[in-house]
C-alpha positions as CSV (number, residue, x, y, z in Angstrom):
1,X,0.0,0.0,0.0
2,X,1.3,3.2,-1.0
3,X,1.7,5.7,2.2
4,X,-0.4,8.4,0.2
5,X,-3.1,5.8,0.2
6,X,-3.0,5.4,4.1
7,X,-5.8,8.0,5.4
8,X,-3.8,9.4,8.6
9,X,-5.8,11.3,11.1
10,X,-5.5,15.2,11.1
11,X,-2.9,16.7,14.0
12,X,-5.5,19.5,15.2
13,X,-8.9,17.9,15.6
14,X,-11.7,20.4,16.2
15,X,-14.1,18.9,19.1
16,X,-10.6,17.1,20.3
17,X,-8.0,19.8,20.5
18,X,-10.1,23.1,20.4
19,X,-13.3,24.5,20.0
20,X,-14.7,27.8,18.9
21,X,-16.0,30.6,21.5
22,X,-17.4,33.6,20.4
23,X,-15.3,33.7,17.1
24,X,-11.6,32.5,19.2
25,X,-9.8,29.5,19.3
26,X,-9.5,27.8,22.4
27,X,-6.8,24.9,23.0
28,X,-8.6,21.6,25.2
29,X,-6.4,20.6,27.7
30,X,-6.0,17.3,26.1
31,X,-4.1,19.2,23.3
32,X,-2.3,21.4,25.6
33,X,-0.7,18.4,27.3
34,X,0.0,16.4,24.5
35,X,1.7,19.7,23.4
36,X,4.3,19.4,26.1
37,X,4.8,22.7,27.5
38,X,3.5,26.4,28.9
39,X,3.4,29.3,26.4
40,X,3.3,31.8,28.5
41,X,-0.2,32.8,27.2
42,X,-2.5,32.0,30.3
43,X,-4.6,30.1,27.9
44,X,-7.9,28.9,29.5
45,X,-7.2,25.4,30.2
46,X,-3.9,25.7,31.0
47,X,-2.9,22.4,32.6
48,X,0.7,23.7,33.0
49,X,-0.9,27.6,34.7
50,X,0.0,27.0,38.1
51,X,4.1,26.4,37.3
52,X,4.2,29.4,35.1
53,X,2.8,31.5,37.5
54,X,5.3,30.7,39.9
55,X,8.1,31.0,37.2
56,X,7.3,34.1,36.6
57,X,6.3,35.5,39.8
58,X,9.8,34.5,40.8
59,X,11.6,35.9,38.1
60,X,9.7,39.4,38.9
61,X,10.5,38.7,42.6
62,X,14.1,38.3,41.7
63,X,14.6,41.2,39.3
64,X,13.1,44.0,42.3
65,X,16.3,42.9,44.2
């Protein structure tokens, strides 16, 4: 079988990965893990908010020294 002839399932599934609200893209948390890491965005289902938070509170913390 030919590997263009294999149907592969799409990277960014809507319903799965994200939804639309009110016009926006929002990332699932599902996705968001999978993904690995924090961006830094405070996106809404943010499994990873908590340890940003405190990376960057710290950093601020450190920096008024």
């Amino acid at each position: 079988m030919n590997s263009t002839d294999e149907q592969t399932e799409p990277r960014f599934v809507e319903g799965r990965d994200y939804y639309f609200e009110n016009g926006l893209l929002v990332m699932t948390a599902e996705y968001l893990l999978r993904r690995g890491y924090c961006c830094g965005n405070r996106c809404r289902h943010c499994p990873y908010e908590a340890h940003a938070m405190t990376s960057t509170q710290s950093k601020n913390s450190s920096s008024s020294l």
